[in-house]
LUMKELO-820216 format. One record per residue (C-alpha): residue in one letter; x, y, z. Coordinates in steps of 0.5 Angstrom, whole numbers, plus 2048, in hexadecimal, padded with zeros to 3 digits. Last residue first. Layout:
N
aXYZ...
END
This chain:
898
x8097F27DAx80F7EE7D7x80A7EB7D3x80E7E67CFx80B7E47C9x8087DD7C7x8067E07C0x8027DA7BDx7FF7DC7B8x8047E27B6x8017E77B1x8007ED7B6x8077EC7B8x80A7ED7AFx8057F47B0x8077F57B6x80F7F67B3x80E7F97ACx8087FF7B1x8108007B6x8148017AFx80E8047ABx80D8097B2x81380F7AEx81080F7A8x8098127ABx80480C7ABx8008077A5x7FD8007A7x7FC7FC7A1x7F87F579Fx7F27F67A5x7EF7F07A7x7EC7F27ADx7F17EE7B1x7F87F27AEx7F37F87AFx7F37F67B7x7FB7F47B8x7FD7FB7B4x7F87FF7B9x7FC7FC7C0x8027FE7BCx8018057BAx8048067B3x7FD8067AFx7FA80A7B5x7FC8107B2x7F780F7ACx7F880C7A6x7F48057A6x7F48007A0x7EF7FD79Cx7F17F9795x7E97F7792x7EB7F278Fx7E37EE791x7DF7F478Fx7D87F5792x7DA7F0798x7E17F3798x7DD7F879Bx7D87F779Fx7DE7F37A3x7E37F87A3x7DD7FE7A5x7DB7F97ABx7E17F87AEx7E37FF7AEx7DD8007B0x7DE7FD7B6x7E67FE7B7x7E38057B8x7DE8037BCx7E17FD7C1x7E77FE7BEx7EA8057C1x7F08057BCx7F68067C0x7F880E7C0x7F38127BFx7EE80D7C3x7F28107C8x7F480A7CDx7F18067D2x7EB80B7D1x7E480D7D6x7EA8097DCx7E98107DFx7EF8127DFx7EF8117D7x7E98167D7x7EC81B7DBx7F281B7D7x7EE81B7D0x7EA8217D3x7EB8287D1x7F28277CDx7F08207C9x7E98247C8x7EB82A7C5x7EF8287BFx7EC8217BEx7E68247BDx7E281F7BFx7DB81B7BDx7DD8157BFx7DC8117B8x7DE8187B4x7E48197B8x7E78127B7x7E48117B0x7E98187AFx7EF8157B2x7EE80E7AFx7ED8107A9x7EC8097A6x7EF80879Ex7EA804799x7EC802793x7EA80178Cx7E380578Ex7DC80778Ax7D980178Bx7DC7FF793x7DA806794x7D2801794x7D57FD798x7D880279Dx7D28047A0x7D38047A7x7DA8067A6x7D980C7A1x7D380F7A7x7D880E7ADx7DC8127A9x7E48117A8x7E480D7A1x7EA81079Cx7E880E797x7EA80B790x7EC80C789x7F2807785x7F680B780x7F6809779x7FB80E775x7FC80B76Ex80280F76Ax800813765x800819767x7FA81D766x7F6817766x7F881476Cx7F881B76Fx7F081C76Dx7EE81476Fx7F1816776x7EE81D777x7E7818775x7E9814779x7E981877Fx7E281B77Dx7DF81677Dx7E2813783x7DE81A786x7D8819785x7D8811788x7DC81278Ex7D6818790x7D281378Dx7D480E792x7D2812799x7D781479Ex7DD81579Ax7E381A7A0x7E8819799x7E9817792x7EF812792x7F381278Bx7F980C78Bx7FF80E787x803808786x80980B781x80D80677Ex81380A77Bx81780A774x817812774x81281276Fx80D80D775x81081277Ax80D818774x806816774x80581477Bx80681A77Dx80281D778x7FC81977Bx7FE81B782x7FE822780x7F782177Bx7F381F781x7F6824785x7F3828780x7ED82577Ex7EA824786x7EC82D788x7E882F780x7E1830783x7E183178Ax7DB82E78Cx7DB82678Bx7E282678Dx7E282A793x7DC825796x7E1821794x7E582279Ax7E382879Ex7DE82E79Fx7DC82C7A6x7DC8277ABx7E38287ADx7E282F7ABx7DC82F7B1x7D98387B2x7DC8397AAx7DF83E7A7x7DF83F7A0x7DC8467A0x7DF8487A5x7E68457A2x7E484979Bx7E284F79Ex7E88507A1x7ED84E79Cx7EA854798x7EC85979Dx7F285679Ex7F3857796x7F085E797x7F685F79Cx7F18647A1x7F186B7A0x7F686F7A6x7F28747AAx7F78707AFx7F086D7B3x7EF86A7ACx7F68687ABx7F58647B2x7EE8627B1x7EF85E7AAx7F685C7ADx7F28597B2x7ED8567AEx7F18527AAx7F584F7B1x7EF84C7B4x7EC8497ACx7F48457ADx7F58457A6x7F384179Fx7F583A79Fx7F08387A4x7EB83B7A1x7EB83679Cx7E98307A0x7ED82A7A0x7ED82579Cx7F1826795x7F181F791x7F4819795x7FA816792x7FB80F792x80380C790x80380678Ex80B80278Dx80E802787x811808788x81180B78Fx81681178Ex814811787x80D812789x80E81778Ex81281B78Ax80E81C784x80881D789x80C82378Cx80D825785x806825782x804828788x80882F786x80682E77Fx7FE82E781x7FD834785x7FF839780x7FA83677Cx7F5837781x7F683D783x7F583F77Bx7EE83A77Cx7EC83E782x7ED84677Ex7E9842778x7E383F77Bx7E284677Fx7E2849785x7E9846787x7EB84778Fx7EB840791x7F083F78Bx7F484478Cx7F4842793x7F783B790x7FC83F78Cx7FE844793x7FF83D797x80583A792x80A83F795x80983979Cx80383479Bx7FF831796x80482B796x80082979Cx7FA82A79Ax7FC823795x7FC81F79Bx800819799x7FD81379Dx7FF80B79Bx80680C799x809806797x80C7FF799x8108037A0x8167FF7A2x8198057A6x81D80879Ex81680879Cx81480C7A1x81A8117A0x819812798x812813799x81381879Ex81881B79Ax81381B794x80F81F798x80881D79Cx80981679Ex8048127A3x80880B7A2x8068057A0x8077FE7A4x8037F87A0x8007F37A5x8017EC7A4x8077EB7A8x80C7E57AAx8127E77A6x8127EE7A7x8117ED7AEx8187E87AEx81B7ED7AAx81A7F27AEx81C7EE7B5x8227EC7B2x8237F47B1x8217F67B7x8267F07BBx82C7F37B5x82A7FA7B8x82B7F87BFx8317F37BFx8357F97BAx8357FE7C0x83B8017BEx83F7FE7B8x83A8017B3x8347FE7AFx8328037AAx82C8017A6x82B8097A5x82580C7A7x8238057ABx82B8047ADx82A80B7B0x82580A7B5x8278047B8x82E8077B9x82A80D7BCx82A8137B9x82D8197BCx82B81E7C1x82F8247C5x82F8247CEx82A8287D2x82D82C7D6x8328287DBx8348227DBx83281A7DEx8358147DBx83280C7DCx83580B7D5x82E8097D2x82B80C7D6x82C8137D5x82A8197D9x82A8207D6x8298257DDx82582B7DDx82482F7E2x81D8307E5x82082E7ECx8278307EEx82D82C7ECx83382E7F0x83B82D7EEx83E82A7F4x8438267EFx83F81F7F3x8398227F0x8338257F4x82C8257F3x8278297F4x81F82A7F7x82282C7FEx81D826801x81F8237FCx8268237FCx82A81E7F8x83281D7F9x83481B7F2x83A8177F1x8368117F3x8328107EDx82F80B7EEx82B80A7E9x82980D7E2x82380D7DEx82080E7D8x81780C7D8x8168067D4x8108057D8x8137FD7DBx81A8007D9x8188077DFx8158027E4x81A7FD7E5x81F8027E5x81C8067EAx81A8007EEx8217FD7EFx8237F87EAx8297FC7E7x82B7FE7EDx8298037F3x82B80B7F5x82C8117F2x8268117EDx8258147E7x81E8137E3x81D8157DCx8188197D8x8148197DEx80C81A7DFx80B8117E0x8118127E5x80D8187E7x8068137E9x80B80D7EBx80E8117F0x80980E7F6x80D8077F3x8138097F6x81980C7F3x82080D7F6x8258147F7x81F8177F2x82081A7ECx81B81A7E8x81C81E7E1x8188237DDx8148257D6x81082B7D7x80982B7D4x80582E7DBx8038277DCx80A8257DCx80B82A7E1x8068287E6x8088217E5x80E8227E7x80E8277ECx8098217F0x80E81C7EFx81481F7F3x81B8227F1x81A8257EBx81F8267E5x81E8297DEx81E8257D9x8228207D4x8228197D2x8268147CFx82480D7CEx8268077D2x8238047D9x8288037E0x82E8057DDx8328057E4x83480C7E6x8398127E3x8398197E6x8388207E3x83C81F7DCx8428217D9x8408257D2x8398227CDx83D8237C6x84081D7C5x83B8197C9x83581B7C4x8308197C8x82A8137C4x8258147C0x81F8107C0x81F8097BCx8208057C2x8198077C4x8158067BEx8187FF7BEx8167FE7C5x80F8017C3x80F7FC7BEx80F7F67C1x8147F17C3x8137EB7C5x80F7E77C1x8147E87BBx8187E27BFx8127DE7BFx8127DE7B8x81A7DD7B7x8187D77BCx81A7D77C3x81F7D37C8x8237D27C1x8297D67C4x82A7DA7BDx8227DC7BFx8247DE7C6x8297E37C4x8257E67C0x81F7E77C5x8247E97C9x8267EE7C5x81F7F27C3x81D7F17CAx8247F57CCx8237FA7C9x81C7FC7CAx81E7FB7D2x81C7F57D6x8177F37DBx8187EC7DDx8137E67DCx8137E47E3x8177E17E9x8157E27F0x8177DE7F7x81E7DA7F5x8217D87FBx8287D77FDx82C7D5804x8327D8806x82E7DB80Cx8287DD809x82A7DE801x8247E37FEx8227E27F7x81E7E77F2x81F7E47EBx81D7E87E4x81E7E37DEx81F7E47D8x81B7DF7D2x81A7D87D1x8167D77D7x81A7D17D8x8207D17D6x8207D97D9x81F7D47E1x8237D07E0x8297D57DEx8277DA7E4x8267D37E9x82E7D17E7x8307D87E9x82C7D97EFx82F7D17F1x8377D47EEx8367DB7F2x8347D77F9x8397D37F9x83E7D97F7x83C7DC7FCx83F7E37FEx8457E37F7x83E7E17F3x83A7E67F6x83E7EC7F3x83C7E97ECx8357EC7EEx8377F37EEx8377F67F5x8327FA7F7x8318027FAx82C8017FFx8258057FFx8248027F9x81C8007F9x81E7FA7F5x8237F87F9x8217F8801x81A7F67FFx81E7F07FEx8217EF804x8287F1807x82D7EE80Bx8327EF804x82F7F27FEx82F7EF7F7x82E7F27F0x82D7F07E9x82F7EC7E3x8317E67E1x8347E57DAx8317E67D2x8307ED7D0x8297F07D0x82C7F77D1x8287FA7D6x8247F37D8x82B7F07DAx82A7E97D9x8277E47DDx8267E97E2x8277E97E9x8247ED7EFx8287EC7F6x8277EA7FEx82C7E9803x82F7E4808x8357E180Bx8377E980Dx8317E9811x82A7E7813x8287EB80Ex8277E6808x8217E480Bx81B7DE809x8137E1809x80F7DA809x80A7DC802x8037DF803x8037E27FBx7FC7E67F9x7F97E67F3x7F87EE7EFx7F17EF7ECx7F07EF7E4x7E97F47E4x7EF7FA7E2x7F27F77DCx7F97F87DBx7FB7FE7D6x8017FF7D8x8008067DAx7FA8067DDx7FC8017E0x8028037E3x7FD80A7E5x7F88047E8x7FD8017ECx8008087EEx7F880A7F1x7F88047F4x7F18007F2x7F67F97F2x7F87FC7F9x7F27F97FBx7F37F27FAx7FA7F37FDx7F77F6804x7F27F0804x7F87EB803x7FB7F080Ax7F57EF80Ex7F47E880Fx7FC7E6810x7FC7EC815x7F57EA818x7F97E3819x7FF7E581Cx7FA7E9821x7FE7EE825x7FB7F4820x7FE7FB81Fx7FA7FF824x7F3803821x7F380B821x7F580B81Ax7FB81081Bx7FC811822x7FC809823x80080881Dx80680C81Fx80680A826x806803823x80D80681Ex80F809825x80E803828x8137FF822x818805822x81A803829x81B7FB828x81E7FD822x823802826x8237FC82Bx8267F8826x82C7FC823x82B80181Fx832803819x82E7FF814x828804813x82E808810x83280F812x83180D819x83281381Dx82E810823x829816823x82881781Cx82880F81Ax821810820x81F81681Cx820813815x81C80D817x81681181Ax816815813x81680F80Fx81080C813x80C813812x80E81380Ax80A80C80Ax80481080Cx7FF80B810x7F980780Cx7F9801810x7FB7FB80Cx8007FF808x80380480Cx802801813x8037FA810x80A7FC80Dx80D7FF813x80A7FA818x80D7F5814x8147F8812x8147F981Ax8147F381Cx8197F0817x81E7F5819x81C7F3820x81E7EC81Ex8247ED81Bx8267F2820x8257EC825x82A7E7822x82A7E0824x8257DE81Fx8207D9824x8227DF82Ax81F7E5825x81B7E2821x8177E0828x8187E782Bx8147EA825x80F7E4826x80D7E782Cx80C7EF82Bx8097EC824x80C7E981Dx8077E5819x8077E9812x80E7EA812x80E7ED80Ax8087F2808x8087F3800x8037F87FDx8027FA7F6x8057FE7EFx80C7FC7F2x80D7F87ECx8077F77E7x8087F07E5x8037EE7E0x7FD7E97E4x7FE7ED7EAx8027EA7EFx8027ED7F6x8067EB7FDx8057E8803x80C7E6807x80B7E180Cx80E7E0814x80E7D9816x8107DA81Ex8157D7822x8137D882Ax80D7DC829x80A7D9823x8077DE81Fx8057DA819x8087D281Bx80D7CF81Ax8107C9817x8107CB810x80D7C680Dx8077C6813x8067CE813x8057CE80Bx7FF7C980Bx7FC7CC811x7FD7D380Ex7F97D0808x7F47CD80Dx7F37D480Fx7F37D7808x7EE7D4806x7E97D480Cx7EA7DC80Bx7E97DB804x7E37D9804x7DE7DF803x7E17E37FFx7E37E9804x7DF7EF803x7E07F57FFx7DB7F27FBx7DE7F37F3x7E57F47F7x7E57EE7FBx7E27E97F5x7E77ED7F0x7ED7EB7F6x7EA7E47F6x7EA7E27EFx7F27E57EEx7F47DF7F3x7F57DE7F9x7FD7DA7F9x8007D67FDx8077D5800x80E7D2802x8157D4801x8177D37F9x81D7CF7F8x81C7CD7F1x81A7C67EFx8177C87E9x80F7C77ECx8127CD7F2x8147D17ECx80D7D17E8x8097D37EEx80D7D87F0x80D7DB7E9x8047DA7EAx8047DD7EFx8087E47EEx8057E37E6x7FE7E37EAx7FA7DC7EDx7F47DC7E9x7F67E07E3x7FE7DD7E3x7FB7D67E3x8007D47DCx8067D67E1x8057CF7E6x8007CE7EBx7FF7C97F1x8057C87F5x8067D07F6x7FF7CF7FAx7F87D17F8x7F37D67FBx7ED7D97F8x7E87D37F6x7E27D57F4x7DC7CF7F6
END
C-alpha cells in the first residue's frame, strides 16, 4: 500500500522527491538536533494522486489522523482543544523552492471556542484574536476562494475608523470585530460559513496546497524556472509557535551569507511581535538581523551557532526562517538559499578556499547565465546626478523603465515593447506576472528577505527595497519623494541595484568590472571579489572541459574581440556579410552580367575586397581555425527592396518622367529571381553549382589569404564550409572545384595552400545521411537555426511573433527551440548525424555554429553528443567556456538554489 504521510523523524534531505525541499529540510534539521516544532509530511505522491482524480488518496485520511494523534501526545494537547488548544501551520514544498508561488494556512485549530482558550492559556487576548483573524483571513482567500483584496479593505476600513496607522494600534476587540466581519465576508462571497471543525480545517487546507500547485502564479514561476509541471508540491503540518506574543518574541529570515554580495556574515531581517509572513510580505519595515543580538543575545548566539551548523553541513548558503517565542528559538525552515550572480561566483570561491568543497564542486555553482549576468553593463555613477531615493540593495544590476504601479500595466506595456519598473509599496505573489514583465522592481517597504527580493535574485531581476523615502500612490498611480518631487506613471526611472539608488530618466551605461577584465584582464580595485571568483571559475572550466569554444566572427574586430574572451577559433564567418554596404553595387553588377565577361569583371573586383577581410581575420586568429563558409543567402537579397523599385518606377512614371534605366533593370532582375520561400530557395550550394565564377573566387580569396599570412610569417588555419548540403553529390561537385582553385593559387604562389572542406548539415535530409556526406566532408559544423526551422517546419521570422507565446503558455515549449536546443528532435538527428558520420570517418571534427552553441542547457547537450566544439557570438564565449567545463563534471553535486 502507498504511503503518504511521513513525520520530521522520518526523512532527511535526500528524500526531497517524496517529502519536498520544505519537508525534507525539516527533516534534516530535526535529525541534527535543531529545534524544530514538531510535524509530519504528506508527500508530493498524494498531491499528484489528488490532482490526477480530484479526489482525496484513498488512505491518507487515516494517515493524517494517527499522525495528529502522535503529534498531539508530544505536544501535550490536542488539535482545537477548548481550553489549550494545539493550533498548526500547513504549508507547501515543492521539490524546488517556489516562494510564495503557493498557499500556506497558519492556526489551523482556532474557532469561536478555542480562540478564547488561546487567549487566557497566553495571557494575551489581542494575541489570541489576531491569531483568529490570520486563520479566517487566509482560510477564506486560500481555501474558500475569497478575493484576498476584500480582507485587505475591511482591514483599512476598520484602521481608518480607530485612527490606527498600523494593524498594531487595534486592541483585542477590534480583532474580535474584524473576525465576524471576515466570516460575514466569507459567507456573502461563497455562500458557505467559515468551518468551526478543526479537523475540516486541517483537512481542507492541505487539499488547498494541492491545488495551488496548478495556480496560475506557480505555473508562471515555473514556467520561468523551468521546473517540471507533473512534480506536484507536498504539504508541512507542523506545530505553529508565535513570535507575536509580544516584545520577547519575533520572527526573521537569515541568511548564511548575504545572497546580494556573497560576502561572509549573518545576513537578514528581524521583526519583533510578528510572524513569519510578517517578514517577507514586507508590510513592516524590519530590522537588520545584528539588532536582535542587543534584543536577545541568548537567542542571537543559539541562531548563530544553529546557522554555522547548518552551512558546515550542507556546505552551501543557507536560508533560515526562525521565530523566538517568548525568549525561546525555533528553527522552522532552511533551504539551499537563492542568491544573485555575483554572489553564486564568490560564494562558491569562498567556500572552495574553506575546503567545505572541491575546486570542482566550486565550478558546479555557478552557471553561465550568472556570468552573462555579471557581464551587463552597469550605471555611470559620475554622471547619473542626486538620485530619487536610496533603499536596500535587494538584487544587483542596472535597469531603467518607465514606472507602472501595478502588474497588469506592466505586463500590457511590456507586451507592447516598452521596457518598464514595478513600483510597489510591497509585492505579493499575485504580482508575480509583472515582476516577470519588469526590468527592475522598486519597492518602499520590506527587507533583503522580503518577497520582492526574494523573487527579483531568484529570476535575476533588479530590484530595490524599502525605499522609505518614497510615499507610493497606487491608487493615484505615482510616487512621491521625501523632496516632494512627484513621479507620475510612464515616467522612466533608472534603478540600481547594486547600490540600492533610484534616479531620475534613464541613467548612462558603463562596462561591468566582469566585463571589463574579460576585454582587457583589468582587474580593478572596485569590485575585484567577483571578478577574481569569475576568473577562478574560468580557469577551472577550461581546465576540466573537453569541448572547444570558437566564436561566430564576421570581422577581424570580432575575431580579435572572441579571442581576447577565450575563443580557440572562429567557427562561422558568413561571407554575405562582407558583400554589404559600398561593396553591394559589385555584387549587383555581378547579378546584373548578361554575359560571362561583365560577371567575371564584378568578380574580380569582388575578390581583393574579400581577400583582405580574410587577411584580418586570420591574422587576428592565427594559429588558430577559422571556418568560412562560402556565400548562402540567396542573391536577391543584395539587390533592393522589390516594393521599393517599383514605387519609384511608378513615381516618375506618374511624373511623365522616364524611369532610372538601371531600376529598370534592377527590377527585372529581383522579379525574376524572386522566390514564394527564399529560405528554401536558391541558396548555399545551390548558388555554387549554378553561378558559374561565385565558389572560385572566394575559393581563391581565401587561398590568397592564406598565401600572403604564411609570407607574412602567419599560420593561417582557413577551414572551407560549403553550405545548406542535402545530398553528397552536391558536396562532391563543388569540393572538386575548391581544390581545384586550391591547387591553381598553390601553383601560381608558390607556397602549398591546403584547406580542409566540409558542410555545414542543417537539413533534415544532410543528417539522415550523414554517412555517406561523411566521404565528401573533413568536418561537419550543424546549423542549428536552420535544421531547427527545417525539422519544425518554421520560419523562424513569422512564427516566433505569431504563436511562439501561445505555445509556451501552453506547455507546447519549455522554451523556444530557438534558443535551447529542442533535443528530442532536433538533438535527434543531431545524434544520428554524429553517429553516421564518424562511422564513414572516424577523424571526422564536428562542431555546432548556431546561436545555440552559447546557450547554456544547449552547451551540456553537444558536450553529451560528442561533439568537439561549440561556436556562439564573441561575446557568449565566456558564458559557453564556463558550461562547457560544467557539462564535463561527473559528479557536479551543484547547488540548486531553485
Amino acid at each position: 500500500m502507498v504511503r503518504y504521510v511521513y513525520d520530521f523523524t522520518e526523512g532527511g534531505r535526500d528524500m526531497a522527491d517524496l517529502l519536498g525541499g520544505k519537508g525534507a529540510n525539516l527533516a534534516e534539521m530535526t535529525g541534527l538536533g535543531l529545534p524544530v516544532p514538531e510535524g509530519f509530511i504528506v508527500t508530493t505522491e498524494a498531491c499528484r494522486a489528488f490532482l490526477a482524480t480530484g479526489g482525496e488518496p484513498e488512505g491518507m485520511s487515516r494517515e493524517v489522523s494517527r499522525h495528529l494523534s502522535t503529534l498531539e501526545a508530544a505536544a501535550g494537547r490536542r488539535l482545537g482543544q477548548p481550553d489549550d488548544p494545539l493550533l498548526l501551520s500547513v504549508r507547501s514544498g515543492a521539490r524546488f523552492s517556489m516562494p510564495g508561488m503557493m498557499e500556506t494556512v497558519l492556526d489551523i485549530g482556532l474557532n469561536d471556542a478555542s480562540v478564547l482558550g488561546l487567549a487566557k492559556a497566553s495571557g494575551s487576548e489581542r494575541f489570541a484574536w489576531d491569531s483568529y483573524r490570520r486563520l479566517v483571513q487566509m482560510f477564506g482567500s486560500t481555501v474558500m476562494g475569497v478575493d484576498a483584496e476584500l480582507f485587505e479593505q475591511a482591514m483599512t476600513r476598520l484602521k481608518e475608523r480607530r485612527g490606527a496607522p498600523d494593524d498594531l494600534r487595534l486592541d483585542a476587540s477590534d480583532l474580535a470585530e474584524l473576525v465576524e466581519t471576515y466570516k460575514n465576508l466569507i459567507h456573502v462571497v461563497t455562500g458557505d460559513y467559515f468551518p468551526q471543525s478543526p479537523a475540516e480545517q486541517l483537512r481542507r487546507a492541505v487539499l488547498a496546497v494541492f491545488r495551488s500547485w496548478n495556480g496560475e502564479r506557480a505555473r508562471l514561476y515555473r514556467r520561468r524556472e523551468h521546473i517540471p509541471d507533473h512534480l506536484g508540491t507536498a504539504v508541512s503540518v507542523q506545530r505553529m509557535v508565535f513570535g507575536n506574543l509580544g516584545p520577547d518574541s519575533g520572527s526573521g529570515v537569515a541568511f548564511t551569507r548575504d545572497p546580494a554580495t556573497g560576502r561572509s556574515g549573518l545576513y537578514g531581517d528581524y521583526l519583533s511581535n510578528a510572524q513569519g509572513e510578517d517578514v517577507v510580505a514586507g508590510i513592516r519595515n524590519t530590522v537588520p538581523l545584528a539588532e536582535l543580538e542587543r534584543l536577545d543575545a541568548a537567542s542571537y548566539g543559539q541562531l548563530r551557532d544553529h546557522m554555522q551548523t547548518l552551512e558546515n553541513h550542507y556546505r552551501d548558503l543557507c536560508d533560515i526562517e526562525f521565530t523566538i517565542e517568548r525568549g525561546t528559538l525555533w528553527m522552522l525552515q532552511t533551504r539551499v538559499g537563492k542568491r544573485t550572480a555575483e554572489a553564486a561566483f564568490a560564494i562558491a570561491a569562498e567556500l572552495v578556499d574553506e575546503g567545505l568543497i572541491t575546486p570542482d564542486e566550486g565550478l558546479s555553482r555557478v552557471s553561465g547565465d550568472g556570468l552573462a549576468r555579471l557581464m551587463f553593463p552597469r550605471f555611470d555613477t559620475s554622471a547619473t546626478g542626486n538620485p530619487l531615493a536610496h533603499g536596500l540593495p535587494a538584487s544587483p544590476g542596472a535597469a531603467a523603465g518607465a514606472a507602472v504601479f501595478d502588474s497588469a500595466e506592466a505586463v500590457r506595456r511590456a507586451g507592447a515593447g516598452e521596457k518598464v519598473v514595478l513600483v510597489r509599496q510591497e509585492t505579493t505573489p499575485d504580482d508575480l506576472p509583472g515582476m516577470v514583465a519588469a526590468q527592475a522592481v522598486l519597492t518602499s517597504r520590506g527587507g533583503k528577505t522580503s518577497h520582492a527580493a526574494v523573487v527579483a535574485r531568484g529570476m535575476g531581476k533588479v530590484c530595490v527595497c524599502g525605499a522609505e523615502e518614497l510615499t507610493v500612490d497606487v491608487e493615484a498611480r505615482r510616487f512621491t519623494t521625501r523632496d516632494g518631487t512627484v513621479v507620475e506613471e510612464g515616467t522612466v526611472v533608472s534603478v540600481d541595484g547594486s547600490a540600492g539608488a533610484v534616479y531620475p530618466g534613464a541613467a548612462p551605461l558603463v562596462d561591468s568590472a566582469v566585463m571589463r577584465y574579460l576585454e582587457t584582464g583589468e582587474r580593478g580595485e572596485r569590485s575585484t571579489q567577483v571578478v577574481d571568483a569569475v576568473a577562478r571559475a574560468l580557469q577551472q572550466a577550461d581546465g576540466t572541459r573537453r569541448l572547444e569554444v570558437r566564436a561566430n566572427a564576421d570581422t577581424p574586430e570580432d575575431a580579435a574581440r572572441a579571442r581576447r574572451f577565450g575563443a580557440q577559433g572562429v567557427g562561422l564567418c558568413r561571407t554575405e556579410h562582407m558583400f554589404l554596404g559600398e561593396r553591394r553595387k559589385l555584387v549587383e553588377q555581378m547579378i546584373l552580367a548578361d554575359d560571362g565577361a561583365h560577371r567575371e569583371r564584378a568578380l574580380d573586383a569582388l575578390l581583393p575586397l574579400q581577400r583582405q577581410d580574410f587577411v584580418g581575420i586570420l591574422e587576428a586568429m592565427d594559429g588558430l581555425p577559422v571556418t568560412i563558409r562560402l556565400l548562402d543567402p540567396p542573391l536577391h537579397e543584395f539587390l533592393p527592396d522589390r516594393t521599393e523599385l517599383a514605387v519609384r518606377i511608378a513615381t516618375a512614371e506618374a511624373h511623365g518622367d522616364r524611369p532610372d534605366p538601371h531600376d529598370t533593370e534592377l527590377l527585372d532582375a529581383v522579379n525574376r529571381m524572386h522566390e514564394e520561400n527564399p529560405m528554401l530557395g536558391l541558396r548555399g550550394v545551390r548558388l555554387g553549382l549554378v553561378v558559374p565564377g561565385l565558389v572560385a573566387m572566394q575559393v581563391r580569396a581565401i587561398a590568397e589569404a592564406v598565401v600572403q599570412r604564411k609570407r607574412a610569417g602567419g599560420t593561417p588555419e582557413a577551414e572551407i564550409m560549403v553550405p545548406l548540403v542535402g545530398a553528397v553529390e552536391e558536396l562532391r561537385i563543388e569540393r572538386e572545384e575548391v581544390e581545384r582553385v586550391l591547387a591553381e593559387v598553390s601553383a601560381e604562389s608558390g607556397v602549398p595552400v591546403t584547406c580542409p572542406v566540409g558542410t555545414m548539415i542543417e537539413l533534415p535530409r544532410a543528417a539522415l545521411t550523414a554517412g555517406r556526406i561523411a566521404e565528401q566532408a573533413e568536418f561537419f559544423s550543424f546549423g542549428t537555426n536552420d535544421l531547427t526551422q527545417t525539422t519544425w517546419g518554421f520560419s523562424r521570422d513569422d512564427v516566433e511573433a505569431a504563436f511562439f507565446s501561445a505555445y509556451l503558455d501552453k506547455g507546447v515549449f519549455a522554451a523556444s527551440p530557438f534558443e535551447t536546443m529542442d533535443r528530442e528532435g532536433v538533438g535527434r538527428l543531431v545524434g544520428i548525424a554524429v553517429a553516421e558520420g564518424r562511422a564513414a570517418r572516424p577523424d571526422l571534427t564536428i562542431g555546432v555554429c548556431g546561436e545555440h552553441g552559447g546557450d547554456p542547457e544547449s552547451v551540456h547537450f553537444f558536450h553529451t553528443a560528442g561533439l568537439d566544439y561549440v561556436s556562439c557570438s564573441p561575446f557568449r564565449v565566456p558564458v559557453a567556456r564556463l558550461e562547457a567545463g560544467r557539462a564535463a563534471l561527473s559528479e557536479t553535486g551543484v547547488s540548486d538554489s531553485r
